[in-house]
N, CA and C atoms of all chains as a GROMACS GRO file, in nm:
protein
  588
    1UNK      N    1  10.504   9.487   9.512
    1UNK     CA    2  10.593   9.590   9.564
    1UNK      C    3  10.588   9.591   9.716
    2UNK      N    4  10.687   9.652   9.724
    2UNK     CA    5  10.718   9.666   9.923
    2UNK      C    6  10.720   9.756   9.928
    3UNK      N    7  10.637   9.788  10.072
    3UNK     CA    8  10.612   9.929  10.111
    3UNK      C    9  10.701   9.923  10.277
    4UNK      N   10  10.766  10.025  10.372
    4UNK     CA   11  10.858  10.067  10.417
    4UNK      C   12  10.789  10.207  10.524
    5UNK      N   13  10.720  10.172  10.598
    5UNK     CA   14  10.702  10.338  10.638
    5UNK      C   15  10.790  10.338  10.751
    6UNK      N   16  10.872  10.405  10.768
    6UNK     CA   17  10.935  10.378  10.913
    6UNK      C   18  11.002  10.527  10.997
    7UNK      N   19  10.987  10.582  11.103
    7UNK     CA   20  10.988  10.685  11.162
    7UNK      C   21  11.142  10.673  11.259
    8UNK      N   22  11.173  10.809  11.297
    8UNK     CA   23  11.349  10.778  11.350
    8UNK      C   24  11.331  10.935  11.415
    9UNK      N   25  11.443  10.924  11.516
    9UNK     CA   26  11.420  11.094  11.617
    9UNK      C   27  11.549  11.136  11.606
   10UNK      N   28  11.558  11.236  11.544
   10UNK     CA   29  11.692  11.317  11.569
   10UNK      C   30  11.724  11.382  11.698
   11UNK      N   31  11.831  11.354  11.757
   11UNK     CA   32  11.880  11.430  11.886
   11UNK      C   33  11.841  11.565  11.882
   12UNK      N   34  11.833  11.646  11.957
   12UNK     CA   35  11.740  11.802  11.930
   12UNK      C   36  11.896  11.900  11.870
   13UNK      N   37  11.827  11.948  11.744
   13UNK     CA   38  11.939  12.026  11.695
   13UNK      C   39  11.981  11.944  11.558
   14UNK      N   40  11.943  11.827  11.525
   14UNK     CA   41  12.019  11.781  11.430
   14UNK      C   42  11.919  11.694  11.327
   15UNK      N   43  11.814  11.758  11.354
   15UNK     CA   44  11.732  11.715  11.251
   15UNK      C   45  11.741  11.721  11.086
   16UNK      N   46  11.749  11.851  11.107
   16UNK     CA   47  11.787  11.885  10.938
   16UNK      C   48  11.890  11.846  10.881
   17UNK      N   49  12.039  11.784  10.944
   17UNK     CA   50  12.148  11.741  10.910
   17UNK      C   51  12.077  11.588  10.886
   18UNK      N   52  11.995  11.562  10.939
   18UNK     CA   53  11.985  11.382  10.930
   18UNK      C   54  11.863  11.379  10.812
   19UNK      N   55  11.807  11.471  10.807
   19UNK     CA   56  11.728  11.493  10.671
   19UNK      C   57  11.798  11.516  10.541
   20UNK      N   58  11.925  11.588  10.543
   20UNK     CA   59  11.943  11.658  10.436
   20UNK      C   60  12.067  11.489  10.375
   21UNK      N   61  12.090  11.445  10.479
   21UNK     CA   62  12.152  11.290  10.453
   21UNK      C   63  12.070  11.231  10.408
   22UNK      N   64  11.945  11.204  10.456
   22UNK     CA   65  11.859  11.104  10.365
   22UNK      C   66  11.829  11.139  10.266
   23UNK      N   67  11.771  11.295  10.219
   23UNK     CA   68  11.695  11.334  10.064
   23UNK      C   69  11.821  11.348  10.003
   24UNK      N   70  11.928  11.360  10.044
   24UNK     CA   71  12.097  11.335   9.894
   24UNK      C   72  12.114  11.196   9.837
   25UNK      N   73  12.037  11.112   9.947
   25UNK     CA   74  12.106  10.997   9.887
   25UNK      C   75  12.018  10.940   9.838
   26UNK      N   76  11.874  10.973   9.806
   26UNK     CA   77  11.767  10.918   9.745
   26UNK      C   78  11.723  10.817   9.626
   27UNK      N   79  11.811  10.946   9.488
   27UNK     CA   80  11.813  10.963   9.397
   27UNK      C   81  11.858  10.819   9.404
   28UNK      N   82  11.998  10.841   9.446
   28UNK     CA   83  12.051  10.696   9.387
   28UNK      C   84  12.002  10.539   9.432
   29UNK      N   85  11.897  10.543   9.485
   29UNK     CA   86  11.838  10.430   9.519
   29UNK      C   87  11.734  10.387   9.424
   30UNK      N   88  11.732  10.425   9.317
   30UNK     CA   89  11.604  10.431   9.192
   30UNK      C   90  11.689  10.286   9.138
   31UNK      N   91  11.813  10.298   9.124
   31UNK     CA   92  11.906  10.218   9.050
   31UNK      C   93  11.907  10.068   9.131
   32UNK      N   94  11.861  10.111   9.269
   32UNK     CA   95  11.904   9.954   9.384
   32UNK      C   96  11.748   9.920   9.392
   33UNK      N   97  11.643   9.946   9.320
   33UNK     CA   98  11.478   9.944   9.312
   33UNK      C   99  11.381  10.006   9.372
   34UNK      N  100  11.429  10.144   9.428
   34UNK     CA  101  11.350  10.166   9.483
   34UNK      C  102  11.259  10.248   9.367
   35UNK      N  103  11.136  10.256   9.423
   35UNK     CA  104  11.002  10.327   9.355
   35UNK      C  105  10.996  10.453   9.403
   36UNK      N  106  11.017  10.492   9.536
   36UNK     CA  107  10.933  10.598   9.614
   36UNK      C  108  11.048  10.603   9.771
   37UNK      N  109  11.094  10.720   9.739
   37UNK     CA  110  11.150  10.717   9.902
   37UNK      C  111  11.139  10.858   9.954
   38UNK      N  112  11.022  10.891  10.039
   38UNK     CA  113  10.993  10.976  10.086
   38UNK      C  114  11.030  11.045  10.180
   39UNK      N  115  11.086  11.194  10.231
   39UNK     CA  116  11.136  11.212  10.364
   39UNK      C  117  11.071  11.359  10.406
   40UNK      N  118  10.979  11.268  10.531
   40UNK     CA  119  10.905  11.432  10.600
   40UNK      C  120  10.947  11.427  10.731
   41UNK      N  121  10.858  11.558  10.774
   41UNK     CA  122  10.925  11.567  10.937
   41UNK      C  123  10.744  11.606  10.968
   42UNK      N  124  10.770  11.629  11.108
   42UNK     CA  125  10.672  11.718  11.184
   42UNK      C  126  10.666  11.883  11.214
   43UNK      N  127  10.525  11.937  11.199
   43UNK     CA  128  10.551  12.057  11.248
   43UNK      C  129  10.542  12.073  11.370
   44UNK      N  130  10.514  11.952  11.443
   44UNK     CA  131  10.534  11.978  11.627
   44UNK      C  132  10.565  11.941  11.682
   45UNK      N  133  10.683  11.857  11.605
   45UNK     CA  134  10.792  11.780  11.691
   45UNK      C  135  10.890  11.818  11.604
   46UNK      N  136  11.037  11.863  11.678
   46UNK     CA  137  11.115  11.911  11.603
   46UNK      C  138  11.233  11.774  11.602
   47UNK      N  139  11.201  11.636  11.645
   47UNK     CA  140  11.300  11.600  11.650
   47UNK      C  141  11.226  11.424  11.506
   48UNK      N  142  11.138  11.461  11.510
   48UNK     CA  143  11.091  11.304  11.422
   48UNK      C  144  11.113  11.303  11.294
   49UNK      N  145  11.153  11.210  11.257
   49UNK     CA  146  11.170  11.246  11.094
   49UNK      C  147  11.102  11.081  11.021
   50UNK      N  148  11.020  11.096  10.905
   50UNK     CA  149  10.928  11.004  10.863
   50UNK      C  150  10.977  10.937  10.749
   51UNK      N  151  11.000  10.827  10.677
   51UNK     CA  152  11.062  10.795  10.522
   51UNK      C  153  10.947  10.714  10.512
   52UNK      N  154  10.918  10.734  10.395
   52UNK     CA  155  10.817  10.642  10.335
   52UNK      C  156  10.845  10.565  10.214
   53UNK      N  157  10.859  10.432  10.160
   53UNK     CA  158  10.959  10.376  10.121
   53UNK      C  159  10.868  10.259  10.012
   54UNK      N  160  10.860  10.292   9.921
   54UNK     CA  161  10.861  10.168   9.780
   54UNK      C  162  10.972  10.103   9.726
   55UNK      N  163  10.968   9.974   9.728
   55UNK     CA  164  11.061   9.917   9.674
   55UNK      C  165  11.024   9.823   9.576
   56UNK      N  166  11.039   9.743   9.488
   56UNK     CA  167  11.084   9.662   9.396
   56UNK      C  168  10.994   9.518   9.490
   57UNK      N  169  11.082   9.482   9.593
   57UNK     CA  170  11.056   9.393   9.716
   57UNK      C  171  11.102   9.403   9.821
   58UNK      N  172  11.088   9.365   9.873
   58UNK     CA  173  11.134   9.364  10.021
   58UNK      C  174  11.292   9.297  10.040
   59UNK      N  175  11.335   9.213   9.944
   59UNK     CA  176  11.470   9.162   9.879
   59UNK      C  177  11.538   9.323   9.831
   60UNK      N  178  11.506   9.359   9.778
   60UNK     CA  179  11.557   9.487   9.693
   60UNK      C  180  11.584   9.579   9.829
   61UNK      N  181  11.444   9.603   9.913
   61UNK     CA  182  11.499   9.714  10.026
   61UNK      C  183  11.606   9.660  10.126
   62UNK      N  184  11.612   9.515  10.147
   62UNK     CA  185  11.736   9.483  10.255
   62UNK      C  186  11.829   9.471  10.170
   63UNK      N  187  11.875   9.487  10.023
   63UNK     CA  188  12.016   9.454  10.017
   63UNK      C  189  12.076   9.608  10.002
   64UNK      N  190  11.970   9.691   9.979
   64UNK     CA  191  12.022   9.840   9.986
   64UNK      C  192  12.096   9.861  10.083
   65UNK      N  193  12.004   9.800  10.200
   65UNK     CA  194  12.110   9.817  10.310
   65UNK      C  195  12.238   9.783  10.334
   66UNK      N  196  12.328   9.685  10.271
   66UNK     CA  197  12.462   9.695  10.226
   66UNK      C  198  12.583   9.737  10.143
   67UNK      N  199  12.490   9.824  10.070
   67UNK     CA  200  12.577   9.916   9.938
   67UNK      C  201  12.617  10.004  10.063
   68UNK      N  202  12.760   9.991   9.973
   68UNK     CA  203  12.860  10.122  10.051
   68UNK      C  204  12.768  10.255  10.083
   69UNK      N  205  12.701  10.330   9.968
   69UNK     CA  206  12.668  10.446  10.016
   69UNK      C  207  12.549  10.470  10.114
   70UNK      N  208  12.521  10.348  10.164
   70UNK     CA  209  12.428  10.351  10.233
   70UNK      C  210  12.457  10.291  10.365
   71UNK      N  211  12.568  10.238  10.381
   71UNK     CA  212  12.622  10.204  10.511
   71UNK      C  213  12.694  10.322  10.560
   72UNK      N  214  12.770  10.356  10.434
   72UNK     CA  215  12.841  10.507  10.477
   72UNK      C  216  12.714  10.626  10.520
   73UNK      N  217  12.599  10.637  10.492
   73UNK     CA  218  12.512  10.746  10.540
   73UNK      C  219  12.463  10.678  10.658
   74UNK      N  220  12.455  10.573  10.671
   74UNK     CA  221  12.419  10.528  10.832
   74UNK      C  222  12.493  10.566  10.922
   75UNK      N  223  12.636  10.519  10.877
   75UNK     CA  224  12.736  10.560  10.999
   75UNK      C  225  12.706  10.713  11.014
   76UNK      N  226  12.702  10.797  10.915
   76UNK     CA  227  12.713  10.925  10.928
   76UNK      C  228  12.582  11.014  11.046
   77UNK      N  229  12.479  10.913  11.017
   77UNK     CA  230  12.347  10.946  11.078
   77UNK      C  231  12.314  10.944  11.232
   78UNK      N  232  12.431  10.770  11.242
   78UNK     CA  233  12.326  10.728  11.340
   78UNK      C  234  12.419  10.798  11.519
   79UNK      N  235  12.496  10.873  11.478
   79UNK     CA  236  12.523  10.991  11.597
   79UNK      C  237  12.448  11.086  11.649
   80UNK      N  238  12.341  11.143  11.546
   80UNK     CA  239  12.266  11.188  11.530
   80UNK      C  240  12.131  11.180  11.575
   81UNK      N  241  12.129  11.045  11.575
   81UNK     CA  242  11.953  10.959  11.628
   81UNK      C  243  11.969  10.952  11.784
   82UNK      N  244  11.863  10.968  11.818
   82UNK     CA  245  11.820  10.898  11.946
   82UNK      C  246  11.832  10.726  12.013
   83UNK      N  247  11.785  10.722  11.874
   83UNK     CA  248  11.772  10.514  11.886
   83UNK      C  249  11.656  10.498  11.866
   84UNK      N  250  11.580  10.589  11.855
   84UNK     CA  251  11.415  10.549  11.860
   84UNK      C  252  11.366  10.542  11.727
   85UNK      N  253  11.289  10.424  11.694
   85UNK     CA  254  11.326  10.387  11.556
   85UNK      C  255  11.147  10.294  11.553
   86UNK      N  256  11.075  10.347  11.455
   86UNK     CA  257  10.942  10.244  11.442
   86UNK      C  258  10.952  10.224  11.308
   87UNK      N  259  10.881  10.126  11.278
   87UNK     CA  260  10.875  10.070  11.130
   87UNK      C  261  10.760   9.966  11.074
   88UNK      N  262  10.707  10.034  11.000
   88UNK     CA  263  10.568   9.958  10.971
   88UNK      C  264  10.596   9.861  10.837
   89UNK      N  265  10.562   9.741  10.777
   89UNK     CA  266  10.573   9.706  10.642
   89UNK      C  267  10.403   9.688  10.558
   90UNK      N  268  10.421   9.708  10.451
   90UNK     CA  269  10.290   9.683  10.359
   90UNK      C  270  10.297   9.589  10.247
   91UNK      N  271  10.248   9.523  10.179
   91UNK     CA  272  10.268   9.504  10.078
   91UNK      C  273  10.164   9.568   9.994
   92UNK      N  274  10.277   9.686   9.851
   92UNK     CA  275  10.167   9.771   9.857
   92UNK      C  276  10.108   9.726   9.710
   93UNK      N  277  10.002   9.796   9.718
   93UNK     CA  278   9.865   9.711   9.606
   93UNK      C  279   9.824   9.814   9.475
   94UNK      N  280   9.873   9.961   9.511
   94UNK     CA  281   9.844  10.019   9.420
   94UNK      C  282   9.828  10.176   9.427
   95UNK      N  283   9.776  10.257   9.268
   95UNK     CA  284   9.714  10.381   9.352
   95UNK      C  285   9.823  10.480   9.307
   96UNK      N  286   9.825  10.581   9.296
   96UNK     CA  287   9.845  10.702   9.212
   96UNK      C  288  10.035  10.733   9.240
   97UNK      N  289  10.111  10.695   9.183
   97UNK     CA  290  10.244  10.728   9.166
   97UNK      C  291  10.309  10.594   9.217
   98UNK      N  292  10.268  10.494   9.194
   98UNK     CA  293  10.342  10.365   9.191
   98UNK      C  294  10.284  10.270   9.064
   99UNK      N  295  10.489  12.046  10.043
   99UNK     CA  296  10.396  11.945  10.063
   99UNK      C  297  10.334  11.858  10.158
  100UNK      N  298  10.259  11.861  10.180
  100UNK     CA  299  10.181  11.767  10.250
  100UNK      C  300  10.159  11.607  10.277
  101UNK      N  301  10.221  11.534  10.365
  101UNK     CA  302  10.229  11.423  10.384
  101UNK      C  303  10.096  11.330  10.487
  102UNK      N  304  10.058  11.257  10.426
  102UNK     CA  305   9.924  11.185  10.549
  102UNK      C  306   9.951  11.071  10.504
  103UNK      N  307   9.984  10.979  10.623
  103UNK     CA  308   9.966  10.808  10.634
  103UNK      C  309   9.880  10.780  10.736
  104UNK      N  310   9.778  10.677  10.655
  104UNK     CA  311   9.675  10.637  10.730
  104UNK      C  312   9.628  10.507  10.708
  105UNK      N  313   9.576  10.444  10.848
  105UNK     CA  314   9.591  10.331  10.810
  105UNK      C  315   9.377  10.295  10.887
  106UNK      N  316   9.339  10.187  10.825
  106UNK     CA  317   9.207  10.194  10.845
  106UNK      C  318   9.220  10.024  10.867
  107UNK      N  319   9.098   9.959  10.907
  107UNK     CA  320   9.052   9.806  10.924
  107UNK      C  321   8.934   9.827  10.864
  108UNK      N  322   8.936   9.681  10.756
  108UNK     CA  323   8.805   9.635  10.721
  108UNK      C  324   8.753   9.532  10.786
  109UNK      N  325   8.621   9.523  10.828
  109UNK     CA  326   8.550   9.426  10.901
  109UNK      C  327   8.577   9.285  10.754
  110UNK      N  328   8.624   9.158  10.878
  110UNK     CA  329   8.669   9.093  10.811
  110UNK      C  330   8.596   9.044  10.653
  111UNK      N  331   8.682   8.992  10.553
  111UNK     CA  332   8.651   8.949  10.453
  111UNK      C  333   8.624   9.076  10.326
  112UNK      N  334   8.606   9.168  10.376
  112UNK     CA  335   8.609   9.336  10.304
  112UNK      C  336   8.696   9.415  10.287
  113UNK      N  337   8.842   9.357  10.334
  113UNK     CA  338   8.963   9.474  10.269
  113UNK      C  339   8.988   9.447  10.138
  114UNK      N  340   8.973   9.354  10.046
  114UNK     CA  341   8.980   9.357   9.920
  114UNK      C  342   8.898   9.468   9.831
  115UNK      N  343   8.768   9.472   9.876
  115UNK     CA  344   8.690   9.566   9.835
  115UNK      C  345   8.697   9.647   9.874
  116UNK      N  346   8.765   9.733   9.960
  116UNK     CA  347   8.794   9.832  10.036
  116UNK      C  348   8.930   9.901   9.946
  117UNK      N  349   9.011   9.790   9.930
  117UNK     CA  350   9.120   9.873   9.836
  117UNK      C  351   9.078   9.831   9.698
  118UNK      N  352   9.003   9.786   9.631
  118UNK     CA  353   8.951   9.787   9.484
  118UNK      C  354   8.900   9.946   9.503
  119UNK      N  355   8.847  10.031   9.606
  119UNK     CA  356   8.757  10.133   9.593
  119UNK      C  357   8.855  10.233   9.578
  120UNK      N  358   8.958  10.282   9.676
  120UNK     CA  359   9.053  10.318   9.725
  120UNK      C  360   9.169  10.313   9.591
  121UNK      N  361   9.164  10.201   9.566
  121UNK     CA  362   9.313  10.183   9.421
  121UNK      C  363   9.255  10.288   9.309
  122UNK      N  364   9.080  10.233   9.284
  122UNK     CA  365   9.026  10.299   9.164
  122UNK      C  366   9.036  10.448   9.167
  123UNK      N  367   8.998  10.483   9.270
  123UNK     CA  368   8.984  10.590   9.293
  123UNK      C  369   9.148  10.740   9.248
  124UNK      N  370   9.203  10.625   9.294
  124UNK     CA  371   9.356  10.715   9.342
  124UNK      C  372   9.376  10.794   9.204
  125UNK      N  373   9.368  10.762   9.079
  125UNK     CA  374   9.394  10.810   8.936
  125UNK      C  375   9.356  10.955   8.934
  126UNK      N  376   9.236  11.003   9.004
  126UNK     CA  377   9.123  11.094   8.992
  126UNK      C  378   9.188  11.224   9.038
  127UNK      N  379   9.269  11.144   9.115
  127UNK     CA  380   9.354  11.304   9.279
  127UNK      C  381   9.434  11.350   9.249
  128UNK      N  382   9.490  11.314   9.141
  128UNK     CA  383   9.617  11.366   9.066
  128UNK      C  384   9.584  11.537   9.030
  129UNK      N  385   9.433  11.559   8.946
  129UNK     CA  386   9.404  11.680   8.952
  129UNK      C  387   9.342  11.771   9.023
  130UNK      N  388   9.332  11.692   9.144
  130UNK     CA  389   9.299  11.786   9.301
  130UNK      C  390   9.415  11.813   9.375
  131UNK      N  391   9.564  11.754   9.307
  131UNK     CA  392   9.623  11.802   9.384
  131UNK      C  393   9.722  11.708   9.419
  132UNK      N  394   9.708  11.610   9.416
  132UNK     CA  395   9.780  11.460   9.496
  132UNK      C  396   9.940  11.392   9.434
  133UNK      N  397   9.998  11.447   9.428
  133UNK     CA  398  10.164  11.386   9.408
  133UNK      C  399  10.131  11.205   9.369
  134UNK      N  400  10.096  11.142   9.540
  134UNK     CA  401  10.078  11.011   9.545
  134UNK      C  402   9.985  10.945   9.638
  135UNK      N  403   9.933  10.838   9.598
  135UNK     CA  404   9.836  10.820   9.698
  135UNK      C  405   9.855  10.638   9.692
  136UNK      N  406   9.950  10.584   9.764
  136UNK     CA  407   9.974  10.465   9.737
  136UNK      C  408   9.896  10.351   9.884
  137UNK      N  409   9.886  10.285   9.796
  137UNK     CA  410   9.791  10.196   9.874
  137UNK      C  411   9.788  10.055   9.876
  138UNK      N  412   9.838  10.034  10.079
  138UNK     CA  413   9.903   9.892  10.089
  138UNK      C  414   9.851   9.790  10.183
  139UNK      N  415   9.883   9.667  10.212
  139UNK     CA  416   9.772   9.576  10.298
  139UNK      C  417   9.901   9.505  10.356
  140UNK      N  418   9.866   9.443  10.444
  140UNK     CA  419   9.920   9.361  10.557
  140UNK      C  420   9.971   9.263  10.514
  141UNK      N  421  10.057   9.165  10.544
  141UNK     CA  422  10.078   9.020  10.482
  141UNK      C  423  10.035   8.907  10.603
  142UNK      N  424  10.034   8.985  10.724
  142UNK     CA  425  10.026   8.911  10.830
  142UNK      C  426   9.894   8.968  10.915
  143UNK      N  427   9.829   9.059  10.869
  143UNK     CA  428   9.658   9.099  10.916
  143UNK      C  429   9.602   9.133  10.795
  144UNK      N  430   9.471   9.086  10.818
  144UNK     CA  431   9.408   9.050  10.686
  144UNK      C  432   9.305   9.170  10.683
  145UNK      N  433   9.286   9.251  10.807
  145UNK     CA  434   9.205   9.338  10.788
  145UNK      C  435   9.253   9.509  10.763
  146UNK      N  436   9.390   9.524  10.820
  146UNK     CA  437   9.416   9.636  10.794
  146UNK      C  438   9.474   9.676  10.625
  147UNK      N  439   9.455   9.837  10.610
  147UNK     CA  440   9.489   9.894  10.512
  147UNK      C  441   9.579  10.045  10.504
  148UNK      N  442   9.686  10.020  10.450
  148UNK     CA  443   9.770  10.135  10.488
  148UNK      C  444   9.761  10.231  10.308
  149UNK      N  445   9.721  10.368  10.380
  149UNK     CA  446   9.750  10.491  10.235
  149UNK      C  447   9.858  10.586  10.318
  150UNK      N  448   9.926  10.593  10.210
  150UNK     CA  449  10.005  10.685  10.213
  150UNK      C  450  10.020  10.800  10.076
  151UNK      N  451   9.973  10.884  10.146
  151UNK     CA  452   9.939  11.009  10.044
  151UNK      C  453  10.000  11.149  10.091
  152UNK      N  454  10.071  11.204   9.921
  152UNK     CA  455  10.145  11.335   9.918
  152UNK      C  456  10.102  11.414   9.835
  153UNK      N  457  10.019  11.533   9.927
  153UNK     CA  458   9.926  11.642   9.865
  153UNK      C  459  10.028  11.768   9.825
  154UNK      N  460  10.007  11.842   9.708
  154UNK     CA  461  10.051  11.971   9.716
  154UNK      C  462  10.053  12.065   9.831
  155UNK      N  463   9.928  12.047   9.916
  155UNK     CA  464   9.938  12.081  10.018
  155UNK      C  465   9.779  12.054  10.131
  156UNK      N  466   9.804  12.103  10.253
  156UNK     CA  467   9.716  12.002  10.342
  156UNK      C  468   9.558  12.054  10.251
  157UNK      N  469   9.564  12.172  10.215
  157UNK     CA  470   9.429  12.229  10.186
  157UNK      C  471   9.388  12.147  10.069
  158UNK      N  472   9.489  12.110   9.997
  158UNK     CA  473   9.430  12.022   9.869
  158UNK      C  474   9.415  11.875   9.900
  159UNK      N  475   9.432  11.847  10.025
  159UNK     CA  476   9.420  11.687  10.117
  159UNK      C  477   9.228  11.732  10.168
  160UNK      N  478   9.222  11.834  10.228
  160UNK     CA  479   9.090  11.890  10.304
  160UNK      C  480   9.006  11.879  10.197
  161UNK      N  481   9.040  11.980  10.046
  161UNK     CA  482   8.939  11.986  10.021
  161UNK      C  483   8.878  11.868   9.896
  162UNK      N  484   8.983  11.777   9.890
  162UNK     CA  485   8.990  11.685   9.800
  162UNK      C  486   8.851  11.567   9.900
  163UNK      N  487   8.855  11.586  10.001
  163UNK     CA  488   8.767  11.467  10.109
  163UNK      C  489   8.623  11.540  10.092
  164UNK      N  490   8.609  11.686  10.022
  164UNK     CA  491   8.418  11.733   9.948
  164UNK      C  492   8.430  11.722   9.829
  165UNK      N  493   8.509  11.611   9.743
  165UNK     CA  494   8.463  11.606   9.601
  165UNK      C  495   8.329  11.495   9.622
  166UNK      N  496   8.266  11.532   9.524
  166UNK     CA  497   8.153  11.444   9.493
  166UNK      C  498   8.192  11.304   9.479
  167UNK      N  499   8.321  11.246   9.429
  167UNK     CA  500   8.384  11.105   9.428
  167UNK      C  501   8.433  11.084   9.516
  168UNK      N  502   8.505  11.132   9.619
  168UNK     CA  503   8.526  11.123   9.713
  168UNK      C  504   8.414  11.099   9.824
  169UNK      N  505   8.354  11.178   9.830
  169UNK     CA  506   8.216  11.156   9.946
  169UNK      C  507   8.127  11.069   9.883
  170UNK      N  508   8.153  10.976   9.780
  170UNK     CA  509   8.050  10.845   9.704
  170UNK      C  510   8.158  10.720   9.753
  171UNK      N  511   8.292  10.761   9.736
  171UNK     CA  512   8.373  10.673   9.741
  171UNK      C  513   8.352  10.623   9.936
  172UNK      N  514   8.393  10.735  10.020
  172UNK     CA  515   8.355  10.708  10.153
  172UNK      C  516   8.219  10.634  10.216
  173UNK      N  517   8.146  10.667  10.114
  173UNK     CA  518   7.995  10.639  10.149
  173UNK      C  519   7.995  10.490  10.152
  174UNK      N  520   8.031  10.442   9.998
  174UNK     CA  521   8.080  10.317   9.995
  174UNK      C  522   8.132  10.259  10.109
  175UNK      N  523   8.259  10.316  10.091
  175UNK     CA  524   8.347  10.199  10.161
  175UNK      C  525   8.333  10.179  10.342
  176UNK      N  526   8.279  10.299  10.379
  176UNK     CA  527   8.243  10.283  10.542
  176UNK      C  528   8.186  10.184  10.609
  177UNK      N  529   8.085  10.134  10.556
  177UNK     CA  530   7.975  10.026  10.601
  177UNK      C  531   8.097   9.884  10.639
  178UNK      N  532   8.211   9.892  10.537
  178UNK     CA  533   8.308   9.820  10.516
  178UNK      C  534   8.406   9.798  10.659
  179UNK      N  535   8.432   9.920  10.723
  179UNK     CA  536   8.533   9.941  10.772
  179UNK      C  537   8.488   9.934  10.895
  180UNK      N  538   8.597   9.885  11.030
  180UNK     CA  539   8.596   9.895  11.139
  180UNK      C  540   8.526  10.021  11.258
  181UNK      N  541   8.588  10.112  11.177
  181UNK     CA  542   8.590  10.239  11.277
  181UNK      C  543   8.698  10.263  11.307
  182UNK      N  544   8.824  10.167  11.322
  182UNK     CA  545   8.936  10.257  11.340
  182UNK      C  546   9.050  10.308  11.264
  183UNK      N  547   9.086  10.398  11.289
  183UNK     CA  548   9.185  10.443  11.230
  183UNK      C  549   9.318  10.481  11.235
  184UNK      N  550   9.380  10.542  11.203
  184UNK     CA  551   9.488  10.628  11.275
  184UNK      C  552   9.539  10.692  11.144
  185UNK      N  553   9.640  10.815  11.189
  185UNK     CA  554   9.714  10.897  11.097
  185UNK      C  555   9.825  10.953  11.154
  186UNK      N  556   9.879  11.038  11.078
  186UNK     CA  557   9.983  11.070  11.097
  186UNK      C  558  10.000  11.190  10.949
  187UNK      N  559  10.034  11.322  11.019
  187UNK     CA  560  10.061  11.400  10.967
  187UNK      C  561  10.242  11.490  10.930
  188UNK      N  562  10.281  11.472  10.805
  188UNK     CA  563  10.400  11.561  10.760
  188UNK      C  564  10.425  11.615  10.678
  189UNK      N  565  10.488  11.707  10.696
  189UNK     CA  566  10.565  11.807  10.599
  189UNK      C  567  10.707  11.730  10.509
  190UNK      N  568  10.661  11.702  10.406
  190UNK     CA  569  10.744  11.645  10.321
  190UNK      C  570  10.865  11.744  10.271
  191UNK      N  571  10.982  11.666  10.299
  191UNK     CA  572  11.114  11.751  10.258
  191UNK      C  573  11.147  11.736  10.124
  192UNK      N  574  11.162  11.569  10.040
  192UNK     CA  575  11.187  11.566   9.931
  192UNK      C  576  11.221  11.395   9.928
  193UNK      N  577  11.295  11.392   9.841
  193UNK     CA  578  11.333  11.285   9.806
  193UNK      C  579  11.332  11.190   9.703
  194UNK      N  580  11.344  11.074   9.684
  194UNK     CA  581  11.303  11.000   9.541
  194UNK      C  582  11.156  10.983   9.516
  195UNK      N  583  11.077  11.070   9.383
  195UNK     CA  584  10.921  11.020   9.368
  195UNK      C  585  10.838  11.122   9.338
  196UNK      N  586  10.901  11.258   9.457
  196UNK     CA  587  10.810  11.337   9.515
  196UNK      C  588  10.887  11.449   9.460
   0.00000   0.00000   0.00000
């Protein structure tokens, strides 16, 4: 399995709009392989927002990235972002809800 | 809920045994509290180890680190590990898993 941790900054004010885009469209990524797609924020930064991300493979998480509903929530998002964008990969090994 | 990603180094040749301790373990946290506690390794560093774990909440993350398996499990695996670490703390919104 592929693991995905990757962090993104909402412009100030539009955090919760760029959250409430990622946890709608979650669900339907169970179907494109994902395992686990997590979405937190900070309590002392009001602008970071965190996804934490199981997939199938690492094949499975980049072709997500071309399904319509997920290009369409990018466009929708990325007005929203800063640009500031980190991203860690794992390959993950195990351990309680995967 | 409570979100913690953390990532640790094993002094070389010891991250295998480091996440054999860590994987075994993860089953146990489910009734202290633990959503998920997934656990991943590098493909391209051989010493680091990434957990990513989602507590009911931070107090059941705190007090899950004075179980008796827990403080056998650390005891273990320290001698193992670098010394460094890092984390990262969030407030989980939702999403697929969780």
């Amino acid at each position: 399995m592929y693991g995905y941790f990757g962090t993104m900054k909402a412009k100030p004010g539009h955090r919760d709009a760029v959250v409430e885009i990622l946890v709608s469209g979650a669900g339907g990524l169970k179907a494109a392989g994902a395992h686990l797609y997590v979405v937190g924020v900070s309590d002392t930064d009001e602008q970071t927002i965190f996804v934490n991300e199981v997939w199938e493979s690492k094949e499975h998480h980049d072709a997500s990235l071309q399904l319509p509903e997920t290009r369409a929530a990018i466009a929708t998002a990325m007005p929203m972002l800063t640009g500031e964008f980190s991203s860690t990969e794992a390959r993950i090994v195990g351990g309680l809800g995967v």
